[in-house]
C-alpha positions in Angstrom: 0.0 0.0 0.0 1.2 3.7 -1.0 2.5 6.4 1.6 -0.9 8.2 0.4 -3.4 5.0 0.8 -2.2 4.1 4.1 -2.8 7.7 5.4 -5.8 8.0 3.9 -7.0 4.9 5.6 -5.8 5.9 9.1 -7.8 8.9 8.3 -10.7 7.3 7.5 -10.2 4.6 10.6 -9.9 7.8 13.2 -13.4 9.5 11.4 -15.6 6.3 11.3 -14.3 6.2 15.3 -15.5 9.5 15.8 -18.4 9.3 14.1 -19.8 6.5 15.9 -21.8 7.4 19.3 -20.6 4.6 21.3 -17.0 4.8 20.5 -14.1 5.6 23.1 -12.3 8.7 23.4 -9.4 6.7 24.4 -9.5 4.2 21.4 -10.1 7.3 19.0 -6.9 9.0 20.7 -5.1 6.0 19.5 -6.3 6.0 15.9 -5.5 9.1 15.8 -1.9 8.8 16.8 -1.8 6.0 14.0 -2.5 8.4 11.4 0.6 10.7 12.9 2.8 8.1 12.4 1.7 7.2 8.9 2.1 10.7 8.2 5.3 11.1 9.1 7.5 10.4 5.9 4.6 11.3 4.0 4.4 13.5 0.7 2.6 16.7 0.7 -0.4 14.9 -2.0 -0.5 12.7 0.6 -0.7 15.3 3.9 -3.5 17.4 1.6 -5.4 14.3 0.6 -5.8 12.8 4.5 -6.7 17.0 5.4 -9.2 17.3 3.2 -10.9 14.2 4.2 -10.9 15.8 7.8 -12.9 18.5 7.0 -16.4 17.8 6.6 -15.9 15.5 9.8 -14.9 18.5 11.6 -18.3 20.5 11.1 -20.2 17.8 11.8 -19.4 15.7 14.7 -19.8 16.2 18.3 -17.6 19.1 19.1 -15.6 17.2 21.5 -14.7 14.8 19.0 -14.2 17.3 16.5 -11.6 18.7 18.6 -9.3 16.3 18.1 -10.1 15.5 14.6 -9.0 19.1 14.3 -5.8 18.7 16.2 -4.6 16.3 13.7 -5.5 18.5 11.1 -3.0 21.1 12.5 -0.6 18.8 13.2 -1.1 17.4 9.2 -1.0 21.3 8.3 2.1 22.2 10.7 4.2 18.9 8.6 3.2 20.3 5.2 -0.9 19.9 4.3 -2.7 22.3 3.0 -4.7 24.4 5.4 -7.3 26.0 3.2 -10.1 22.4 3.4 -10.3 22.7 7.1 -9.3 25.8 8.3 -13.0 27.4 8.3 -14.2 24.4 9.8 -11.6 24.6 12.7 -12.2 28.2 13.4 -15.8 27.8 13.6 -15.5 24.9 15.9 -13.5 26.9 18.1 -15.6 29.8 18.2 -18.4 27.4 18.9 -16.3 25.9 22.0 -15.1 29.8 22.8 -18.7 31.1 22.7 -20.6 28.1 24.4 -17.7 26.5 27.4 -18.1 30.2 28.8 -21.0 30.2 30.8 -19.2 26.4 32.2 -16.0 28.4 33.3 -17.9 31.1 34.6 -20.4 29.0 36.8 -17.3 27.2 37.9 -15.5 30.5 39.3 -19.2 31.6 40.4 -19.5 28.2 42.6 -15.9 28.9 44.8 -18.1 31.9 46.1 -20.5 29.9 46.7 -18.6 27.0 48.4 -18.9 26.0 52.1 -16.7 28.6 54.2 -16.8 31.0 51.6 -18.3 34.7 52.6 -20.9 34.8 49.4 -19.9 38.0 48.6 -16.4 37.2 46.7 -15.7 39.1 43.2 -13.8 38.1 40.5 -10.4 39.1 41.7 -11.0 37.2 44.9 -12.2 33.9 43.4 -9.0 33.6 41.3 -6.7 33.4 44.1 -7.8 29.8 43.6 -5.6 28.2 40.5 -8.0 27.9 37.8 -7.2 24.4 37.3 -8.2 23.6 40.6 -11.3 25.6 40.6 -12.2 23.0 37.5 -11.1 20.3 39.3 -13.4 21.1 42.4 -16.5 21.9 41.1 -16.3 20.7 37.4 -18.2 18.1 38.1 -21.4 19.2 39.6 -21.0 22.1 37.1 -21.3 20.2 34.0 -24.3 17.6 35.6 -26.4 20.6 35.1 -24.2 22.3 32.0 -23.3 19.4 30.1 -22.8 21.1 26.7 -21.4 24.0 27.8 -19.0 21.7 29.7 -18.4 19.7 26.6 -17.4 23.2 24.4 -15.1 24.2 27.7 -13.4 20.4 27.5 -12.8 20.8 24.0 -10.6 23.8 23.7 -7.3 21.9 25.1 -7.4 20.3 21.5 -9.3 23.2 19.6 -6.6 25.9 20.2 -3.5 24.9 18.9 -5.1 23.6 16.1 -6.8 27.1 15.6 -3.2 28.4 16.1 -1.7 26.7 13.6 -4.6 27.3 10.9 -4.4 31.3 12.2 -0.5 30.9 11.4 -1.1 30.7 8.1 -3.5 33.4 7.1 -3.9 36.9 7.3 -7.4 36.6 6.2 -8.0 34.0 9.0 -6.6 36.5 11.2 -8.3 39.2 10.2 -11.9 37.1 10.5 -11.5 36.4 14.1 -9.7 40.1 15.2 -12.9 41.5 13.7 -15.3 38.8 15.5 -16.6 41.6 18.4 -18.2 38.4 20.1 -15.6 36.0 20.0 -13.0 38.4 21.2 -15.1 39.2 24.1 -15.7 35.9 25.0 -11.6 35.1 25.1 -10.9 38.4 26.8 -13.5 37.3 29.7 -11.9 33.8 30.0 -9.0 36.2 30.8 -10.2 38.2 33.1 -11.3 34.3 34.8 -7.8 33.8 34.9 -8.1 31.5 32.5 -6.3 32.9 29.5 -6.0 31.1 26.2 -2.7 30.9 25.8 -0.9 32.4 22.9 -4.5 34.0 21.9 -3.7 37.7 23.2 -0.7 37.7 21.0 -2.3 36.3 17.9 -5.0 38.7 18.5 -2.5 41.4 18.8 -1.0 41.0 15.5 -0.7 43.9 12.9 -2.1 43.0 9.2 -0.5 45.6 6.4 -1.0 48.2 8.7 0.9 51.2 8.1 3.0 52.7 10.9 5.1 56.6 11.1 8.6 56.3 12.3 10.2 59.5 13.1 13.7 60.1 14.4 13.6 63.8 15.7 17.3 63.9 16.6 17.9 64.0 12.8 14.3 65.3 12.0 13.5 62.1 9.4 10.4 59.8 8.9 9.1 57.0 7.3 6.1 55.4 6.1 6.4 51.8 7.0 4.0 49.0 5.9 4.2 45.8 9.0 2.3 42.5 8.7 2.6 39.3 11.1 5.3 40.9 14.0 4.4 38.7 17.0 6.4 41.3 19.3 8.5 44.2 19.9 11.3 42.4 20.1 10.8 41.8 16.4 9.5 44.8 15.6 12.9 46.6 17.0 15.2 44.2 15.2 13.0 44.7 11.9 13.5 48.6 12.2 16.7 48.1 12.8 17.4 46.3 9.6 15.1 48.5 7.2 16.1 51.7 8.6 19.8 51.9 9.4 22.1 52.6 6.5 23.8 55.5 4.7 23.1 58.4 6.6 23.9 60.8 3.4 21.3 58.8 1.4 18.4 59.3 4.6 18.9 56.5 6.8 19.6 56.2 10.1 23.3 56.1 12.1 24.3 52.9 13.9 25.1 49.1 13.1 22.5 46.8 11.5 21.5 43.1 12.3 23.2 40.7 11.0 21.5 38.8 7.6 21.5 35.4 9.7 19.4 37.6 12.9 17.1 39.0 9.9 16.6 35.7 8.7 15.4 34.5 12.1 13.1 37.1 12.2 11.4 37.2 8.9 10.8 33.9 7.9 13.6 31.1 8.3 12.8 27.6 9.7 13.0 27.9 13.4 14.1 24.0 13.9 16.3 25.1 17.3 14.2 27.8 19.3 17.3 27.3 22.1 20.4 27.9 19.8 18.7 31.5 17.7 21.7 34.0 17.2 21.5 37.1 19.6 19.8 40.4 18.5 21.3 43.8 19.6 18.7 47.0 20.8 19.8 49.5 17.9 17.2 52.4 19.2 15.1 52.9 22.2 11.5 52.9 21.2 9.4 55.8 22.5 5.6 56.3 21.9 4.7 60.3 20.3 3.0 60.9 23.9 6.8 61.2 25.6 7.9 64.0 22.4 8.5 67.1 24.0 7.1 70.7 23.5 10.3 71.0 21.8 10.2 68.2 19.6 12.6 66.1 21.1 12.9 63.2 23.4 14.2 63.5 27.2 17.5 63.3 27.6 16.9 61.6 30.6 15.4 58.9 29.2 14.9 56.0 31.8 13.3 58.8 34.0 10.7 58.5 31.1 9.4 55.0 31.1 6.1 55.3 31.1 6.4 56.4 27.2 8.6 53.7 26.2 7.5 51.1 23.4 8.3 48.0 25.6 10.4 45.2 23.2 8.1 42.9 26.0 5.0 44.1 24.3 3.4 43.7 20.5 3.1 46.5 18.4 -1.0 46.7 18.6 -0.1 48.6 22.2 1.8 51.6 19.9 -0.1 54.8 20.5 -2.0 56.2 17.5 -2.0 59.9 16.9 -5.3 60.5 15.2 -5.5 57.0 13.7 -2.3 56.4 12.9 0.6 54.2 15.0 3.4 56.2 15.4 7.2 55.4 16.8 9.8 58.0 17.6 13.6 56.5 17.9 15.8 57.7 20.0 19.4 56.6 21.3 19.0 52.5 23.3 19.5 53.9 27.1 21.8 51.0 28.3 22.7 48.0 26.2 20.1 45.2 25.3 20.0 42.2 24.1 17.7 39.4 23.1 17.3 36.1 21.3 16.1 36.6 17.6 13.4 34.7 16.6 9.6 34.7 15.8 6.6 34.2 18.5 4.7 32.4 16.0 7.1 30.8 14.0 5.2 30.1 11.0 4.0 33.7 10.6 6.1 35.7 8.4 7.4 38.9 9.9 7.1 41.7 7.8 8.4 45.5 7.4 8.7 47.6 4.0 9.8 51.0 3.9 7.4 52.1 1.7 8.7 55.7 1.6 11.1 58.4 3.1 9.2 61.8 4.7 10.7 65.0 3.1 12.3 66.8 6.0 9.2 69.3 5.9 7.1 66.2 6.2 9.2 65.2 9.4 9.6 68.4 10.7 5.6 68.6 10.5 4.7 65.5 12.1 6.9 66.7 15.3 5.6 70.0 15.5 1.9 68.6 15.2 2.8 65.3 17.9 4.7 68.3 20.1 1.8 70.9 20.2 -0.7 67.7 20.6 -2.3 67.3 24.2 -0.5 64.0 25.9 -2.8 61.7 27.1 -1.8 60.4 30.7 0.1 56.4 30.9 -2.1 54.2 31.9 0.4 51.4 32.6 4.3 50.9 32.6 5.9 47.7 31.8 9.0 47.2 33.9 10.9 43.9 34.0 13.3 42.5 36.3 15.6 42.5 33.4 15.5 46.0 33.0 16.1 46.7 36.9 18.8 44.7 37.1 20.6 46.3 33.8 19.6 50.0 35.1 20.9 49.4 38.6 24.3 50.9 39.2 
């Protein structure tokens, strides 16, 4: 039998498994690490043949079952299948276990204020001083005798998300779908504020789609209009500007040393097959948001007395502050030497940042006048790491 028939009929072994009401979930788990295996030195015909017969499965089956047909989708997609069959199926399956395990996690948080010894009266931030695995593990249970779907949904996400991830990964149109999804981006953001977080799903949330993005560097009054797509964080982000921005100063780029090609590499899109042994990235600038410009048009000299303006490398670039509807970063001198691993937070996202044109100095000169005369709204938080302490302290 041929690499392509045996997956196919792994496939098909894991579905008719899943699709039967009295199968096991443990005997299912095992078909489906059969068709892993079979997939392993498999061709990519084969890989998009056993993915496509995944998806109608996927919509239809119970949605705990579904769940891990989809995981093997992702892992099938992740080795070299095509996404596009299943990865509107996926999504909607984990919207569908977002959406409807909500009300289970919910009750389950609601029932530790209602617990024997507990005052009654207990609000959010109280109840989660109890891990949320354990406040699953304690009343999970009596929750789902009276919730049983919702419990079902809320089961099903351990196997729905990193398939999502993976689909997500792969598509800015994907992306773009669930960003805009008011609802299901609600409904994550509360399991959040449970303490439960989806993990990975603030970031991938986060991520910037073609958006286009002011850079100014008021010691040398220049700008540019930058184009950035699929930047994970600012770590990224810094080494990105650093690459596109630093150059020939006579010629309108910036002073200082660029990244290595091997860092850019890392940073863009190479395979990422050793996450531990990534080349080192250098902090070229520090990043300032146009709130800590000042009346003069220039940043503080003092510049760690300024944090609370800094564009945090710990952050993502959807927390860069727009100036009437635009993201802007100023770039001043780095404060105190940084460095970092390079490397992507998604790794199968391509990072991306075009310099799509140079400001005139007039057009620079404009943008910090207009930032500098602008009222500053007040920092509402400031992102200090132990890191930064302990390279600050004297």
């Amino acid at each position: 039998m041929g690499e392509q028939q045996q997956v196919a009929k792994q496939v098909d072994e894991l579905v008719a498994l899943l699709s039967a009401d009295d199968s096991e979930m443990a005997v299912a788990q095992q078909a489906a690490k059969r068709v892993l295996v079979a997939a392993g030195d498999a061709p990519g015909d084969a890989l998009d043949q056993a993915v496509m017969r995944l998806a109608a499965p996927i919509s239809t089956v119970m949605i705990s079952r579904a769940a891990l047909l989809a995981l093997v989708s992702g892992a099938l997609v992740e080795r070299g299948g095509s996404a596009q069959p299943v990865a509107g199926p996926v999504v909607a399956r984990f919207r569908e276990a977002v959406i409807q395990g909500l009300p289970f996690a919910e009750a389950c948080v609601t029932a530790v204020g209602s617990a024997p010894g507990s005052s009654g009266e207990q609000g959010d931030d109280e109840q989660h001083n109890e891990a949320p695995n354990s406040v699953i593990e304690r009343f999970g249970q009596q929750v789902s005798e009276r919730m049983p779907d919702a419990a079902r949904a809320f089961m099903s996400l351990d196997w729905l998300r990193p398939a999502t991830l993976a689909m997500l990964s792969l598509s800015k149109s994907l992306r773009r779908q669930v960003q805009t999804d008011s609802a299901l981006v609600q409904a994550i953001s509360r399991f959040a504020e449970l303490g439960m977080e989806l993990p990975c799903f603030h970031e991938m949330l986060s991520i910037l789609t073609d958006e286009q993005v002011v850079v100014l560097y008021p010691a040398l009054t220049r700008g540019y209009m930058i184009r950035i797509a699929g930047i994970g964080h600012n770590f990224q982000l810094h080494t990105l500007l650093a690459d596109a921005l630093i150059g020939d100063v006579a010629q309108g780029w910036l002073p200082g040393e660029r990244p290595s090609p091997e860092v850019i590499a890392f940073e863009k899109d190479a395979p990422i097959t050793n996450p531990d042994a990534l080349p080192s990235s250098v902090g070229a600038f520090n990043l300032w948001n146009w709130t800590g410009l000042q009346a003069d048009g220039t940043l503080p000299t003092d510049a760690t007395g300024q944090r609370a303006h800094w564009i945090w490398n710990e952050g993502v670039p959807a927390d860069i502050v727009s100036f009437q509807g635009t993201r802007v970063i100023l770039l001043g001198p780095p404060p105190y030497p940084r460095s970092w691993n390079s490397g992507r937070f998604f790794p199968a996202i391509v990072g991306e940042l075009e310099v799509l044109r140079q400001l005139s100095t007039d057009e620079a000169r404009a943008w910090l006048d207009c930032l500098a005369a602008a009222p500053k709204p007040v920092p509402t938080e400031l992102h200090i790491t132990q890191a930064d302490v302990e390279t600050t302290e004297p």
